[in-house]
Structures are given as C-alpha cells and as structure tokens.
N, C-alpha and C positions, 0 to 999 in steps of 0.2 A: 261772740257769745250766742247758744241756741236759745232759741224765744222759751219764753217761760211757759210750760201748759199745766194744765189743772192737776191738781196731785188726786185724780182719783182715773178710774178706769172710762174708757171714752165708749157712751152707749151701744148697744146693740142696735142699729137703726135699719141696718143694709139686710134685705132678707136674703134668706139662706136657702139655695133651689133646693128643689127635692133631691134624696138622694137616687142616684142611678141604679135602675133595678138592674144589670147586667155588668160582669164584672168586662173591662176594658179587653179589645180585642186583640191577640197579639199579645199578651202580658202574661205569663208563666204562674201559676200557683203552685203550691205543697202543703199537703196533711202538716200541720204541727205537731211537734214531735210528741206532746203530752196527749195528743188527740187519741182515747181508747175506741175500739169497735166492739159491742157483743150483740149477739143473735146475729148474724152471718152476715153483720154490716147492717144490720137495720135499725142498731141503736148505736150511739155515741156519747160518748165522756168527754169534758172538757173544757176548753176555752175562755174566752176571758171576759167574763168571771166564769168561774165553772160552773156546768150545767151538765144537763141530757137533752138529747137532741134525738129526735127519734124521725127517721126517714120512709119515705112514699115509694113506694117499688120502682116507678120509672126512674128513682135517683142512683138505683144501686150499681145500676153498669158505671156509672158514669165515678161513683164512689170506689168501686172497684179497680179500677185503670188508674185512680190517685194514687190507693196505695198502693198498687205497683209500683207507680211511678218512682216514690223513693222521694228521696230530699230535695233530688232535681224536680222535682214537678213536673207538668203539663201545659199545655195552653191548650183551654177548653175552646173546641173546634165548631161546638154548635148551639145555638140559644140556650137548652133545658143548661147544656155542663155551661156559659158563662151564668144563668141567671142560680143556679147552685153553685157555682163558685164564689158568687157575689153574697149570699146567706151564709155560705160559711168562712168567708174573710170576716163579714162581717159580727160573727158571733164568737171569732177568736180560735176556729177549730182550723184554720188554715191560713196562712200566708201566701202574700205576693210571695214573686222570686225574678223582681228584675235584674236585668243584667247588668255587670256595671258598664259605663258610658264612659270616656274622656273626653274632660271639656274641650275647650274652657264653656264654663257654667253660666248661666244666670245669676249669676249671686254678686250683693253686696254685702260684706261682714262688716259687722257692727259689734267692736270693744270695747265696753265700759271699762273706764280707769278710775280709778283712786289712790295714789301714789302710786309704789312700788311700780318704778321707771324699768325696773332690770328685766320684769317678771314683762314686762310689755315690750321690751324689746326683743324678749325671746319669743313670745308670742305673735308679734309683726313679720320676725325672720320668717317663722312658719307658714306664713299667709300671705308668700309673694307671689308676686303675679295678680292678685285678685284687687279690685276697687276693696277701699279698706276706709271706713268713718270711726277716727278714736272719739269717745266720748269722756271728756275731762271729767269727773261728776264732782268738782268742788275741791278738786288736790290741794294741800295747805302748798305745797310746793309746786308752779305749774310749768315752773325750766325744767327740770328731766324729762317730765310726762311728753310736754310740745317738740323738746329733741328729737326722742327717742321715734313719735308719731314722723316728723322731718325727715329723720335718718331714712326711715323705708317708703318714704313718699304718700305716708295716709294722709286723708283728710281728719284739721281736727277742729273739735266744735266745744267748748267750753263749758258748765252753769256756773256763776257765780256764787252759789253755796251748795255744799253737798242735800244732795236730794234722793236719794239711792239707784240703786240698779235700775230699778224697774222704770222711773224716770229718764236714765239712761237710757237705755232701751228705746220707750219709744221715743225719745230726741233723734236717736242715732235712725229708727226705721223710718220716719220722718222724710229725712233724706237723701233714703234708695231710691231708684227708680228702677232698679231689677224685677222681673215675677220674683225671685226670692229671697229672702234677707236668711242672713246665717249671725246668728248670736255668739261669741265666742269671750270667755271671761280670760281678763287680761294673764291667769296663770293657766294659763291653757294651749296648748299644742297640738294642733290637726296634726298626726299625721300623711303621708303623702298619697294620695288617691284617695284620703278621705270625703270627698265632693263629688268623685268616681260612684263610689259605692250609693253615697245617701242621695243625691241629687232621682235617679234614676224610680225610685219609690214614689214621686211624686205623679208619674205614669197612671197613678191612681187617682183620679179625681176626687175618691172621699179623704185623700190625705191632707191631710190642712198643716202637717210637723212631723219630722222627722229626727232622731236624737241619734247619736253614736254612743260606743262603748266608753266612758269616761274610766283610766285606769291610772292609778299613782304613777309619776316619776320617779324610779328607784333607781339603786342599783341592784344589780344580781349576782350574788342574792344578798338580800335586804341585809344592813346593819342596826341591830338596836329590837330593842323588843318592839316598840313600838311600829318601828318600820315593817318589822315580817308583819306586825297584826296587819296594819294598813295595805300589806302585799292581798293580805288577804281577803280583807274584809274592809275594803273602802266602801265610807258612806255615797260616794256617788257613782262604784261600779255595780252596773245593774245585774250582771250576770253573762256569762258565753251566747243565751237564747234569746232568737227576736223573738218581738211580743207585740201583740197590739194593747197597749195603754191606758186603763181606764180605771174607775175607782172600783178598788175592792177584787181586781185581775192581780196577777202575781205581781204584774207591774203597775204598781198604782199614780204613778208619775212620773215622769224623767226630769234633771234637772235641767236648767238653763245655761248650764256651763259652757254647755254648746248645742244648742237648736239651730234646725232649719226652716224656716217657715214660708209661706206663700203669702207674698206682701199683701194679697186684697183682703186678707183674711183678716191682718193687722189693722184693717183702716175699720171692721168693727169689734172687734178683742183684743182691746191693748194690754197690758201688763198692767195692774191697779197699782199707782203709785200714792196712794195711801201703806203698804206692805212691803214692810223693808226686809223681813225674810218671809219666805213660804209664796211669794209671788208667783214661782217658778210651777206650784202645785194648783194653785188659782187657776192661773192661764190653761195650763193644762185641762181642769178639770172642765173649763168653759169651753172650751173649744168641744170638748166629749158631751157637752148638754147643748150644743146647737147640730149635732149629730156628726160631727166630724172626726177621723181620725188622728191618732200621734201614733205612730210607729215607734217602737224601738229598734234599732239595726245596727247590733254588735260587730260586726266585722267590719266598719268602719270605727275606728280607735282613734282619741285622741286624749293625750297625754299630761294630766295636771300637778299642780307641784302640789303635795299633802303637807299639813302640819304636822310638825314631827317634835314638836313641844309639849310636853306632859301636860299642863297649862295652860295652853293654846288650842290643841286639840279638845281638852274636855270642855272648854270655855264655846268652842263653835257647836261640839253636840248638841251642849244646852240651848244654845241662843238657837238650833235647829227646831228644837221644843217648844221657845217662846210664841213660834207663830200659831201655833196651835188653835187658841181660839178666838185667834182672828177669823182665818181659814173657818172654822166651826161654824161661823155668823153668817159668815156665805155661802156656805157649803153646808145647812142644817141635817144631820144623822150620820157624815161623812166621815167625821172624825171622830166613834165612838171606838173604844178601847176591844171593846170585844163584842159580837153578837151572837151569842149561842142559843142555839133551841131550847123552847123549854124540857123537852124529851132528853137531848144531849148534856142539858145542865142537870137533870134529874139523875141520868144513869152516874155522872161523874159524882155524882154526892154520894151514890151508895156506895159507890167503888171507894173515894175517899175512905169513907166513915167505915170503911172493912166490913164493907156488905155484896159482896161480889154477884149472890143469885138473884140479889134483887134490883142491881144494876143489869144483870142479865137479861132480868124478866121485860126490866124497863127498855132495854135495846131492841126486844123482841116485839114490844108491843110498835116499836115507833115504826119497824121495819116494816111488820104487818099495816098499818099505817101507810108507809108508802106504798107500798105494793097495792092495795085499794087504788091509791091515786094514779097509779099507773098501769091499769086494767086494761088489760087488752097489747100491752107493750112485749114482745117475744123476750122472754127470761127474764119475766118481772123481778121472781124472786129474788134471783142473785143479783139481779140488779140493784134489788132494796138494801140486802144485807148488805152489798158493797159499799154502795152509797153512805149507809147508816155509819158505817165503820171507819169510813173514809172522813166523815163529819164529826166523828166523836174522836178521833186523832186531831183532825183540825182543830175542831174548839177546846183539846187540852192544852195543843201548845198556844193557841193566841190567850187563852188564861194565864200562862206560864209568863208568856211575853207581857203582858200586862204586869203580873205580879213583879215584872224586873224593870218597865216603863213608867206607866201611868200609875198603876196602885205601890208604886216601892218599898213607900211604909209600911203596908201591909205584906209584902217581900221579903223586906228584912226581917219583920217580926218573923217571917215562915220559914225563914233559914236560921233564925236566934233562938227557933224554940221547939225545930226538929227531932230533937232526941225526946221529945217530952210531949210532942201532940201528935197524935196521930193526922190530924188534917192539918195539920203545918207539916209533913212530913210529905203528906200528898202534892201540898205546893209547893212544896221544894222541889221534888221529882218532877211535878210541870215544868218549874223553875229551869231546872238546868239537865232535862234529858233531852230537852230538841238540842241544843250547846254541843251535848256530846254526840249525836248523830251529826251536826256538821262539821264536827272535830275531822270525825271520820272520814265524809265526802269529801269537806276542800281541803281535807291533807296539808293542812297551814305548817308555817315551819316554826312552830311553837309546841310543847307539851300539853296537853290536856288539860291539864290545873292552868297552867298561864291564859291557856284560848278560855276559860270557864271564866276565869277570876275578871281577864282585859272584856271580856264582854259583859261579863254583869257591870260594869265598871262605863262600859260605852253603854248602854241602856238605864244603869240610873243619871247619866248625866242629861240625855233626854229628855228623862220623865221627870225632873227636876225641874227642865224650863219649861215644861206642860206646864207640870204643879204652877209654877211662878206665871204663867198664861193663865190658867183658871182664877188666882187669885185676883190678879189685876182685872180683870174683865167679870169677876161674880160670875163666873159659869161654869155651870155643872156638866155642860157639853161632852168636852174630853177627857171626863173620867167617867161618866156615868156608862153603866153596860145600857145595850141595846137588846133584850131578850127578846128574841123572833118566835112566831105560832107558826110550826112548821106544816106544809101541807095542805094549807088553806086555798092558795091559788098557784095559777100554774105561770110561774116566771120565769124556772128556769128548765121547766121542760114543754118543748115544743117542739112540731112536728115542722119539717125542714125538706123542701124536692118537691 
C-alpha cells in the first residue's frame, strides 16, 4: 500500500532560479504561425496571450532571416538573435523546434487506475519497454487492475480508499527516480515515437511540461452522431497548433491525460489533492505563475477512448463545470466568463440596439484612443483600427459563448424570444454565428443544424456544472463579467530587441 500524504497541494518552498535571458544554444526556433508583422517588421501581433510587440532596429535583421526561415526555423547563431529568440518564445510569438530524438528516454510513467482493467491493459500494451508505476486509487475490485499491472511487468502501488487522480499522481511521482515522469490516464494511448517527439522540448530549461495531441479512438469514419461530433470536436483535442500555455492564450491549459513533466519541479508543485476535477488546470496554471513553461506539441498524439453515451458524455461535461469555483478560489479573476472593454461593450450595445453610427462613432473614439497610446509606433493608425476590430470580434463571440456556458438562462431566454427582441436577436447571432464559422473551418461530418444544436447542447452541459459550482461555494466568481479600462497601461504592448 503507498503511504498516505496530505490531501492538499505540497508547498512552494524550493526557489525557483531566474529565468535564462538567452535562449539555449543549438536549439532551432520558428515565427508562430499566428505571429503578424506590420511596418516593415517593426511591429508584431500575437502570441500568448495576444499582444503587440513592437521592436528596436538592431532586431530587425535578425527578425528578418526568421521569417524566411519558414516553419523550419533557425538556430540563432549569435547573442542579440538567442537573447531575441528567448523574448519571443517567451511571449508566445515563436517556438522552439526540436528535433525528435530516439530513446530510450528519461521517463517513468505513472497510470492512475480505477477499475476498468480492459482500458489499462490496452494502455500498458502501449507503454512497453518503459519503467511503468500503476496506481490502484481505491478500485472496489483490485484482481483485474493487479493482473492486468502483472501481465506487462508494471510496478503497482495500492490506496486503500479512492482518493482521486491528483493523489494518484503524486503517489505514483513519488516513486520515479527519472528527471522525467510522464502522466498517462489509464484510457489512454501513446502512440509510437510519442517520447521521440515530446521528450526533446525539454532542451529548453524554461519548460517545466510538456502535453501531446490527445484525439478520440475512432473508427473511420466515425459511427453515430455523437462519434463524428467527438471526431470533431473532442473536449480534450487541443488543436493541429503548438502553443505555449497559459491562462487566457488560445491554449489555456492542457489536460493531464497525458503530461510530461520534470520531476524536481514536482517535488515543489504537486497536483492539489483536495480537486477531484480541474486539478489538471491548477497544476498548470502554477507552474505558469512561478514563471515556467507548458508547451503544447501536437504532433506527438496519443490516443483516448471517448464516451460515446448520450448520458455519459453530458454527465462528464458537466462534472467538467463543477470545478469551476474551486479553480476561481485559487486562481482569483481567472475564471471570469467574459472580459470586455468598456469601449467594445459600448460599441456592442449600440450595434445590438440598432444603432449602428453610434456604435461606429464609439469604435472610432476607442481606436483614436489607441492610437494616442501608441505614439510614435510606425502605422499606429491601422494598427489601432485593426486591433479595435480584432477585439470587438473577440468580445462578441466570448459574449456568445457565455450566453451558451455560464449565463444559459439568459441564452435560452435569447433564443425563446428572438423573433420578438431585438437584443435577444443580437444574442442569438453571438450565440450561434462563431458555431457557424467552425462549421465551416472543421468541416465536421455533421450538418449544420446537427453541429449548432450538439454544441449548444455540449456548452449548456458545462455551464450547468458552473451554475452548480457557483451554488455550492456562494460565488459570484464564475459568472460574474470582468469589465476592463482599456489603455490605461501598457501590458500587452511592449518594445522587444
């Protein structure tokens, strides 16, 4: 049986060096692909979280020869290009681009189990060859699970009452004694070179975790409605694009389905085992407030089994929900439903209310606005307008998404009474026009009504176990809007080279 440890998260005590002002020598970078350039490379869009980054004449050769570079990148050959390559990994306008490696690796994996013997036995097959610690977390049955661990020669380690993942976890990191432990949940599937691909990112001393491409086990092509949706729109495929990870970036977290992480890192941010869901988003987001990174790196895949139960599936969305204000309590502002400007929430009101010049006037005013604040920047203007326009897109659909999430109630009323309000009509069209622009892009193999109907459908099961989060914990956390005063200081634009 593994020792019993404290069900909460194990302090921060170990300090954390500075980080490295140069990025690693020998190690490949590339523009990311969202990364814009305007004024002849002197300013830039992007990154994670999006910003403007505006650059210093000595940076521009060196800005230049990236974007040639192309997807393959470069390896910066001299101080100025590592110590700019290291300010823009680090603000999400570029990626590493290691190469892959074959092991055999570092790594001990560590499988939390709880029942379902079958789904662990196909997960062990996948993970031969590597040291392998299964973690029993309380199975009512503990002969399949101990087999099953036997059959492929893992080590296994017992709790005497279920405790959740995150207890698992660190039982299981406990002990490694690899530099790197790999989390892998018992329906889950590395494919092969997957350790190839993610291991090799670690070449970067600010990476503290690394996550792969987590995608349904289907077949092809998918049976059932629910399966195409899932083909398409699984809650834990992140997308085809690496990213660096952080709250409020495209990718705001990756799950724990399967992480790689750097064991010393574990000995001071464990998993909080008081958080039986949303632990995965905790860890994450601590590791990114003691200044270190989580990579995402899709082209390593691996393979998990979906719920494919009408009932099963809407039951886990929710219970995705539930953690919510947990998460909130420790993560205060993180988890607010929407944050619009008060500029972008004004113009949206007149455009609502079928006042379109004076939604105009107000986009204008905000633009002019920015453009002040960014005085002296080559192509303020279009800079500003883009910007403005770029933010007032953004804050209709995360309104929209809200009104299908967090505020549903108020969703449904603005789809029940569409024909009859003009600003319920508005929030319907937040509602469900971003739906139809992804209809478009991920070409799901569903009709339009079905992809509109299964997703309004997967977002109120969600904002359901919010709702039911907020109740139980009395907080107004994660429904309340965060309205932002835009232009006040300069956070997300800064000069860079």
């Amino acid at each position: 049986m593994a020792p019993r440890r404290p069900r909460k998260a194990v302090p921060m005590t170990r300090h954390t060096p500075a980080p490295p002002a140069l990025f690693p020598a020998g190690l490949r970078v590339a523009l990311a692909p969202s990364t814009s350039f305007r004024a002849s490379g002197r300013v830039a869009t992007g990154g994670a979280p999006w910003g403007v980054a505006r650059f210093k004449e000595a940076a521009l050769p060196y800005l230049a020869e990236l974007r040639r570079a192309g997807p393959g990148g470069l390896v910066p050959g001299t101080a100025l290009g590592r110590a700019l390559a290291r300010q823009l990994v680090d603000r999400g306008l570029a990626h590493p681009v290691p190469a892959s490696r074959p092991g055999p690796h570092p790594v001990t994996v560590v499988v939390p189990a709880y029942g379902r013997a079958h789904e662990l036995d196909r997960c062990l097959g996948a993970l031969h060859g590597l040291p392998v610690v299964v973690v029993d977390d309380g199975s009512p049955d503990a002969g399949p699970v101990r087999e099953a661990a036997e059959r492929h020669g893992a080590r296994l380690v017992r709790h005497d009452v279920n405790r959740g993942p995150a207890a698992a976890r660190n039982t299981g990191a406990a002990l490694a004694d690899t530099p790197l432990v790999a989390f892998v949940d018992s329906d889950c599937r590395p494919a092969d070179g997957c350790l190839d691909i993610l291991v090799p990112s670690f070449d970067d001393p600010k990476v503290a975790a690394v996550a792969p491409r987590i995608v349904p086990d289907l077949p092809l092509p998918p049976r059932g409605l629910l399966a195409r949706y899932e083909a398409a729109r699984s809650a834990l495929d992140l997308g085809r694009d690496q990213d660096l990870v952080r709250p409020r970036a495209r990718v705001g977290f990756v799950p724990t389905a399967t992480l790689v992480v750097r064991r010393d890192v574990l000995r001071d941010v464990a998993f909080d085992e008081e958080l039986r869901l949303g632990e995965d988003v905790d860890f994450v987001w601590r590791l990114h407030d003691r200044g270190l990174h989580v990579r995402y790196q899709p082209r390593a895949r691996v393979a998990h089994t979906p719920r494919l139960a009408w009932r099963a599936a809407a039951r886990r969305r929710h219970e995705y929900g539930t953690s919510a204000a947990a998460l909130a309590r420790r993560h205060p502002g993180r988890l607010a439903p929407v944050r619009p400007s008060v500029w972008n929430l004004l113009t949206l009101a007149f455009v609502a209310q079928g006042r379109p010049r004076a939604g105009a006037v107000s986009a204008l005013v905000s633009a002019g606005l920015l453009r002040r604040r960014l005085a002296g920047t080559p192509g303020a203007t279009g800079l500003s307008v883009s910007v403005v326009a770029q933010g007032l897109v953004a804050d209709a659909s995360t309104l929209g998404l809200a009104l299908r999430r967090e505020w549903w109630p108020l969703g449904l009323l603005c789809l029940a009474t569409a024909g009859r309000s003009r600003l319920a009509r508005s929030g319907a069209v937040a509602m469900l026009a971003p739906l139809a622009a992804e209809w478009v892009t991920r070409g799901p193999r569903l009709g339009p009504v079905p992809w509109a109907v299964l997703r309004c459908l997967d977002d109120l099961a969600y904002g359901t176990g919010v709702t039911a989060s907020a109740l139980r914990h009395r907080s107004l956390a994660v429904i309340a809007p965060r309205i932002q005063l835009p232009f006040t200081k300069r956070t997300d634009d800064r000069q860079t080279g």
